[in-house]
N, C-alpha and C positions, 0 to 999 in steps of 0.2 A: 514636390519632389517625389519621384517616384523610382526603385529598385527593383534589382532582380536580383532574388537570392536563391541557390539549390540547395535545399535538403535531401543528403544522402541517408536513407531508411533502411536499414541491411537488412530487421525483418521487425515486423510489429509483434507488439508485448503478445505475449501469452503466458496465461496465468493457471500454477498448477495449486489445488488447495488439497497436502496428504492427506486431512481430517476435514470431511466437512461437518460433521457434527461435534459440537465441544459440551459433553455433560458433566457440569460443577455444580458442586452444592451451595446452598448461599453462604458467604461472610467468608469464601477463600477464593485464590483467584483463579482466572481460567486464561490459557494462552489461546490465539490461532493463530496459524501461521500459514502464508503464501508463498511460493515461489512464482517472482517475476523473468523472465528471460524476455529482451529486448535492445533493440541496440539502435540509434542511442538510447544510452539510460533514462528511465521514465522518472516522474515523480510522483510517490505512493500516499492513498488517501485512502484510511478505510472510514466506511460510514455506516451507522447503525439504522435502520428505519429512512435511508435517506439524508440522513442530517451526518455532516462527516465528524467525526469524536475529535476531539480537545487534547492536549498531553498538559492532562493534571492529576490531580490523588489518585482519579477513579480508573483511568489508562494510560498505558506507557506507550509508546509503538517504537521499535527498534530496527534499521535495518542493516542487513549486510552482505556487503558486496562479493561475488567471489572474479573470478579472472576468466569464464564461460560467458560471462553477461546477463550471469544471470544473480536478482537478488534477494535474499530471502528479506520478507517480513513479518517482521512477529506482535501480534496484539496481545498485552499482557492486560484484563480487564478485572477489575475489584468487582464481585457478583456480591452487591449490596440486598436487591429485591431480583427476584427472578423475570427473566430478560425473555419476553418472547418477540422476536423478532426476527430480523438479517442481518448479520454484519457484514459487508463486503468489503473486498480492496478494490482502490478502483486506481491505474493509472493513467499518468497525463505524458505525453513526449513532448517535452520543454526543451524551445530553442530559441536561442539567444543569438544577437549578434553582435559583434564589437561595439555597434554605435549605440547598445543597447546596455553597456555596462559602465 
C-alpha cells in the first residue's frame, strides 16, 4: 500500500546558543542553554561526545515553548569530574500521521 503525504515546512530549525562556553567548577552544576526556532516543532536531543545524555541525577533537560516558535532549552548538568568535550543540541522535525497514532 502505498501514500502520498505533504509536509508543510514553514522554515527549518535554527539554532541560537547565547553562551557557548559554560565554565563551572567541579561538584556544582552548570546550565546551557539553546534557542530552537522551527516550525513545526522539532524534537530536542542534546549529546555529549556524540552519545545523547540520559535524564537522570547527573542531567535534567527542560524545555519551553514560547508562541514565536521558538524553544528554548536548557541542560542543567552535575559537573562530577571535569568534562572535556561538546555538548550539543541536536534537533529532529517529527511527523506523524493519523494512521500513525
Amino acid at each position: 500500500m502505498s501514500r502520498v503525504v505533504s509536509l508543510d515546512v514553514e522554515f527549518p530549525p535554527s539554532i541560537e546558543v547565547p553562551r557557548p562556553r559554560i565554565p563551572q567548577a567541579a561538584y556544582y552544576d552548570a546550565q546551557a542553554v539553546c534557542k530552537i526556532t522551527a516550525f513545526p516543532p522539532p524534537a530536542i536531543f542534546w549529546k555529549w561526545n556524540g552519545t545523547e545524555l540520559p535524564m537522570d541525577a547527573n542531567y535534567k533537560i527542560s524545555h519551553f515553548a514560547s508562541q514565536d516558535d521558538t524553544i528554548t532549552s536548557t541542560l542543567t548538568a552535575r559537573i562530577i569530574v571535569y568534562y572535556i568535550g561538546t555538548i550539543a543540541a541536536r534537533t529532529l522535525l517529527l511527523f506523524l500521521t493519523l494512521a500513525d497514532l
